[in-house]
C-alpha positions as CSV (number, residue, x, y, z in Angstrom):
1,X,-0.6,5.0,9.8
2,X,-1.7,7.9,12.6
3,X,-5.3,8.6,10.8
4,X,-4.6,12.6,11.9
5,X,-1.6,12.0,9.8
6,X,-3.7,10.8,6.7
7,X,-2.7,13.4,3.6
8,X,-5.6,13.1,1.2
9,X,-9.3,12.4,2.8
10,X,-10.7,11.5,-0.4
11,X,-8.6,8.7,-1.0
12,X,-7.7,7.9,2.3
13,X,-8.6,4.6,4.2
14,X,-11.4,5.8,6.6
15,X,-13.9,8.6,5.4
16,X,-13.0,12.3,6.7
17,X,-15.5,11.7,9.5
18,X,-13.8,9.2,11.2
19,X,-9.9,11.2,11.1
20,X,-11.9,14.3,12.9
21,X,-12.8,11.8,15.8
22,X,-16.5,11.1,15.0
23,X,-16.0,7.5,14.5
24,X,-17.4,4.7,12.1
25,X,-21.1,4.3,11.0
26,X,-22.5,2.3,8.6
27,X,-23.3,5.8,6.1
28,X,-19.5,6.1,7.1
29,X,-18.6,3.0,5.6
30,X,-20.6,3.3,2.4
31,X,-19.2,7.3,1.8
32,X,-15.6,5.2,2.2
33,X,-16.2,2.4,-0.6
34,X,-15.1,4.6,-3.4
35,X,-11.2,4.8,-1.9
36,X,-11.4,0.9,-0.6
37,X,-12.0,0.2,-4.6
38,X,-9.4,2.5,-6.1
39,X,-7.1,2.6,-3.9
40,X,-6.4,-0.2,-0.8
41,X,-8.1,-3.1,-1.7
42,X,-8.0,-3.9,-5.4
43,X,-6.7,-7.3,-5.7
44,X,-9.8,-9.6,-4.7
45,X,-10.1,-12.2,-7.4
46,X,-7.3,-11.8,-9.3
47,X,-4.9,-13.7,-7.4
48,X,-3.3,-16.6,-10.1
49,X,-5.3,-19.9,-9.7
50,X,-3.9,-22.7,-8.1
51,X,-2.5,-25.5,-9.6
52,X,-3.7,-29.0,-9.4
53,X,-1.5,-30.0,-6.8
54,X,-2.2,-27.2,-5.0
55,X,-6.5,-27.8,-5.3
56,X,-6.1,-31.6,-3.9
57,X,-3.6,-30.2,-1.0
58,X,-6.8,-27.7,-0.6
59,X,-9.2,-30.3,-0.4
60,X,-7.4,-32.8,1.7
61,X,-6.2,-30.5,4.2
62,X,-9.9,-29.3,5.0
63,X,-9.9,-25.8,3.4
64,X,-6.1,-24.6,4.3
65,X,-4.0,-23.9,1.5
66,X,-0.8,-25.5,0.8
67,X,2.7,-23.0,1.6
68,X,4.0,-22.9,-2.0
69,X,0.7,-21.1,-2.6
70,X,0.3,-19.0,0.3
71,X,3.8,-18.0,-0.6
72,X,3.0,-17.4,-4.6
73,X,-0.2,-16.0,-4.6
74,X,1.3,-12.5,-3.8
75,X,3.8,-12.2,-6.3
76,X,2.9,-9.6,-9.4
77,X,0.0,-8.5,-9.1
78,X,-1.5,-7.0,-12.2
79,X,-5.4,-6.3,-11.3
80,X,-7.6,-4.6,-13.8
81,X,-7.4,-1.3,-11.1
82,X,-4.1,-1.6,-11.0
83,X,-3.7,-1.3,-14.6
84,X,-5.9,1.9,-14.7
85,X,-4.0,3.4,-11.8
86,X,-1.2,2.9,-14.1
87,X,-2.6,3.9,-17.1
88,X,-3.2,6.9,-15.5
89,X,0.4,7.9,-14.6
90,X,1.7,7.3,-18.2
91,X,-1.4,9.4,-19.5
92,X,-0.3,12.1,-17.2
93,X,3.0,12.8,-19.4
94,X,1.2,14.2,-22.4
95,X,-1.9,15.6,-20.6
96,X,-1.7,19.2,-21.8
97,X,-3.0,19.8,-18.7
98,X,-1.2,18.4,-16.4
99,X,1.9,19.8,-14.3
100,X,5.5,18.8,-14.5
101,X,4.6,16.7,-10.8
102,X,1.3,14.9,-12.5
103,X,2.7,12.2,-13.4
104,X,4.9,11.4,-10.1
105,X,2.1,12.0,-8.0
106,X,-0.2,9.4,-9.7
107,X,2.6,6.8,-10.0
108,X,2.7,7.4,-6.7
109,X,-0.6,6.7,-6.0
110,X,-0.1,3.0,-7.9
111,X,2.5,2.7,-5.9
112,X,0.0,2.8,-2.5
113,X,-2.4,0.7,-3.9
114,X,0.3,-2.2,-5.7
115,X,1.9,-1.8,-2.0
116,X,-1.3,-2.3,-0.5
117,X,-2.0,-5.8,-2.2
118,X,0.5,-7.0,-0.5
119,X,-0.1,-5.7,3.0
120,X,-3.9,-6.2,2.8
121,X,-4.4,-9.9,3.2
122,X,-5.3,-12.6,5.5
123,X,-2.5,-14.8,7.7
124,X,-2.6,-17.2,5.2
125,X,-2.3,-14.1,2.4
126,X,-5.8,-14.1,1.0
127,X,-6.7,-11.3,-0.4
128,X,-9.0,-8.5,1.5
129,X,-12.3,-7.8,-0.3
130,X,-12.9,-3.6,-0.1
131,X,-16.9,-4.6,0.6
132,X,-17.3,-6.9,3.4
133,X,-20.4,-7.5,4.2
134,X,-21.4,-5.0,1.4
135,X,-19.7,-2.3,3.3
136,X,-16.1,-0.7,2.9
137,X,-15.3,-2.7,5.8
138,X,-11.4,-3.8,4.3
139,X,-9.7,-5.5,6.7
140,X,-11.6,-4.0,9.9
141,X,-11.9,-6.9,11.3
142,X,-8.8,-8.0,11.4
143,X,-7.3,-5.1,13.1
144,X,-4.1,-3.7,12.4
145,X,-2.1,-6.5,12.2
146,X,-2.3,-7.1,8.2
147,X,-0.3,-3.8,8.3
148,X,2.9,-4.9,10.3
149,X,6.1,-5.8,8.8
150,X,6.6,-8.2,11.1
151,X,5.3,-11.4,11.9
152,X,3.8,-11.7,15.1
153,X,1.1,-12.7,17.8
154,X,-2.1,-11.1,17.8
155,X,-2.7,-9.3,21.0
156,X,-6.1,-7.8,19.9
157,X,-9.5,-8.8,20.1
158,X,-9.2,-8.4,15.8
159,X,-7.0,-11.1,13.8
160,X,-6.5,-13.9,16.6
161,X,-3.1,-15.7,15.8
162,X,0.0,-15.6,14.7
163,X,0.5,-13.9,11.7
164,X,3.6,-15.2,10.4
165,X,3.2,-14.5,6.5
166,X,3.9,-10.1,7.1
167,X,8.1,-10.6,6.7
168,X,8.0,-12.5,3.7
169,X,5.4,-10.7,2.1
170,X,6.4,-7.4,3.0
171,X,9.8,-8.2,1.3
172,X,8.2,-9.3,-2.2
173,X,6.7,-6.0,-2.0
174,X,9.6,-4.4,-1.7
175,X,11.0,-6.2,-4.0
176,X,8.6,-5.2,-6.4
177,X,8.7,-1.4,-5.6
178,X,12.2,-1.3,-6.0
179,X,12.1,-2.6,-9.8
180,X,9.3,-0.6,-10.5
181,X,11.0,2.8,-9.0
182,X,13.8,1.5,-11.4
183,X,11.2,1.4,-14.4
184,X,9.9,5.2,-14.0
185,X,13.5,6.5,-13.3
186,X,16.4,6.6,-15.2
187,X,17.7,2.9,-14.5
188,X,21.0,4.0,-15.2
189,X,21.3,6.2,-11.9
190,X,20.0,3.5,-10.2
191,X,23.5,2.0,-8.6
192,X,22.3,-0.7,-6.6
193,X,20.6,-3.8,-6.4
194,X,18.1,-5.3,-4.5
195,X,20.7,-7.7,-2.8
196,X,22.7,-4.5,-1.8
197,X,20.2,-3.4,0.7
198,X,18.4,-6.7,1.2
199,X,20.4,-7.1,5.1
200,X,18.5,-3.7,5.6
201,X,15.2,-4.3,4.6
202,X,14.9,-7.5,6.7
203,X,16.0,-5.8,9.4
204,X,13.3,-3.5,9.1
205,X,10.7,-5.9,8.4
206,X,11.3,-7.7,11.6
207,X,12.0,-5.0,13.9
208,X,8.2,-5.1,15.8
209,X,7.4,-1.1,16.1
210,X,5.1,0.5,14.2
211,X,3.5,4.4,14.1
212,X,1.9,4.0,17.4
213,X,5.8,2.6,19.4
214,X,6.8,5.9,19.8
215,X,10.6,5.9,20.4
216,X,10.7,2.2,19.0
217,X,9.4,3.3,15.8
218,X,12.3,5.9,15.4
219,X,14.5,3.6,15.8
220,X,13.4,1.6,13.3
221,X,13.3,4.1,11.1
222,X,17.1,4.7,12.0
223,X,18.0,1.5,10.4
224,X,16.8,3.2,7.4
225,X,18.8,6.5,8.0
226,X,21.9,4.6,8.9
227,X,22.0,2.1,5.4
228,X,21.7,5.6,3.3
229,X,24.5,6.9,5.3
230,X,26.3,4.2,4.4
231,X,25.4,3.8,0.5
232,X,26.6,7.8,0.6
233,X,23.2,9.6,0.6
234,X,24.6,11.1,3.8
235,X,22.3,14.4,2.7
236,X,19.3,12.5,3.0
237,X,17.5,12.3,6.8
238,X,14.2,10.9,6.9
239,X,13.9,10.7,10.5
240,X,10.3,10.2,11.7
241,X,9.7,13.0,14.5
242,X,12.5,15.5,13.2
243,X,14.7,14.3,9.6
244,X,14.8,17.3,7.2
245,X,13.2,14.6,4.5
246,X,10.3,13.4,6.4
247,X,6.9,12.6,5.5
248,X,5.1,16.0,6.2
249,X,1.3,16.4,5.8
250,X,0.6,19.7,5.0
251,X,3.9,19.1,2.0
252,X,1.9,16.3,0.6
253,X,-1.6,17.9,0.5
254,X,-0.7,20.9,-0.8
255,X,1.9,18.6,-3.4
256,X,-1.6,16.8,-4.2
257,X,-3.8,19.0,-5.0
258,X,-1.5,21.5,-7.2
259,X,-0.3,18.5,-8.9
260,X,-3.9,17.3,-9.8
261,X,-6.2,20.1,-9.7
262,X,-6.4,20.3,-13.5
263,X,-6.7,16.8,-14.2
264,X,-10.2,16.2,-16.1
265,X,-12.1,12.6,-14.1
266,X,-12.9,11.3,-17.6
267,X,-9.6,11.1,-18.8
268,X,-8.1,9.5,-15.1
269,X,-10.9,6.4,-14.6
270,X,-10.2,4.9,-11.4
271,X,-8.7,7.2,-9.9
272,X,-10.0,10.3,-7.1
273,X,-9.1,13.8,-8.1
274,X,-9.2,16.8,-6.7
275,X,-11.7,17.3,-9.8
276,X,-14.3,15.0,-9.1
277,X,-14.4,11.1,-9.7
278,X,-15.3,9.0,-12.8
279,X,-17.0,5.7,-12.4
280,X,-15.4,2.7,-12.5
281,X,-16.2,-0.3,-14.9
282,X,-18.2,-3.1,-13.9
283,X,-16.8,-6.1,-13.1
């Protein structure tokens, strides 16, 4: 993610100070907590336990855990937030004052932050807390490089190693999208299957560009272009510098805010409207 790029400051990942080129303070950090808990890093402590096998492999290995739960740990996550961001969606339908897009937009939203719990995690795919060091910190520390796709070397100062859990992970998430997408649409005009578009998705996940590789990263997001070419959505071009269907900024804020503007905060908990913001629960 370019942060100029970023379409909504209020739930964005760094406060509106830092996106304007002022740069992080602490009072920059605390005006950012509210997002960090709503929206990026919601799944701190609600990863499934581990089994007893996995505890003793915990113990005798000096504090590493074992691969089969490194692996598991991601899968469904179902965290009280997420379930509000949720709930918030389905509310949307029969919100007398919503709009027809209120609904979309917040599932959307979920979307981000289920995405999120999968991105936002350790090497080993521990969970990021939102408040490091009592601070919206998230994964600062660790750089960029819980956001890749791919696996790969750190060659930062932040998140020394090899990062070799971002494939696999990034591929349960996806995964999980897709049935999901499935679940709010109309399943029945929902032709393929995961295992249809699987070759292209791991070829995305590995290809090592991101939003910052310039050419690189278009042609990674050819691979995209290219499989819905080829599953007949030859109309759709999502091209990152130039496709008719790309992600625009001023589309989404404007989208946002006309989509959300009537929305009352009491009746959307855990979420950030244009509205205002209700508190969340304690844990």
């Amino acid at each position: 993610m370019q942060r100029k790029q970023w379409e909504n400051y209020e739930t964005g990942p760094a406060p509106r100070i830092v996106y304007n080129g002022v740069g992080m303070t602490p009072s920059s950090l605390a005006v950012n907590q509210p997002a960090l808990d709503r929206y990026h890093f919601v799944e701190d402590g609600y990863d499934p336990p581990r089994n007893a096998a996995e505890i003793v492999y915990k113990i005798t290995h000096f504090g590493v855990d074992s691969p089969n739960y490194i692996a598991r740990r991601i899968a469904n996550p179902a965290s009280p937030q997420l379930v509000r961001l949720l709930n918030a969606s389905n509310f949307a339908k029969t919100d007398p004052n919503a709009t027809c897009g209120s609904s979309a937009q917040l599932f959307g939203e979920y979307l981000h932050a289920f995405e999120d719990t999968f991105a936002h995690r350790t090497k080993d795919n521990a969970p990021f807390t939102a408040e490091g060091f009592g601070w919206g910190t998230g994964h600062m520390l660790a750089g960029k490089n819980p956001d890749f796709t791919y696996n790969h070397l750190s060659d930062s100062t932040l998140g020394v190693g090899y990062w070799g859990t971002n494939e696999s992970r990034t591929f349960e998430m996806e995964t999980e999208v897709f049935s999901k997408l499935k679940a709010f649409g109309n399943p029945a005009n929902m032709q393929e299957s995961i295992a249809t578009i699987k070759y292209t998705l791991d070829t995305f996940n590995r290809f090592d560009a991101n939003d910052e590789s310039g050419e690189k990263f278009n042609q990674k997001i050819k691979t995209l272009n290219d499989a819905l070419a080829y599953l007949g959505y030859k109309d759709i071009n999502i091209g990152h510098l130039d496709g008719k269907d790309r992600y625009l900024k001023v589309d989404a804020q404007y989208n946002r805010e006309n989509s959300l503007i009537r929305l009352l905060p009491e009746n959307y908990i855990g979420t950030i409207l244009p509205g205002g913001t209700a508190p969340l629960p304690k844990k």
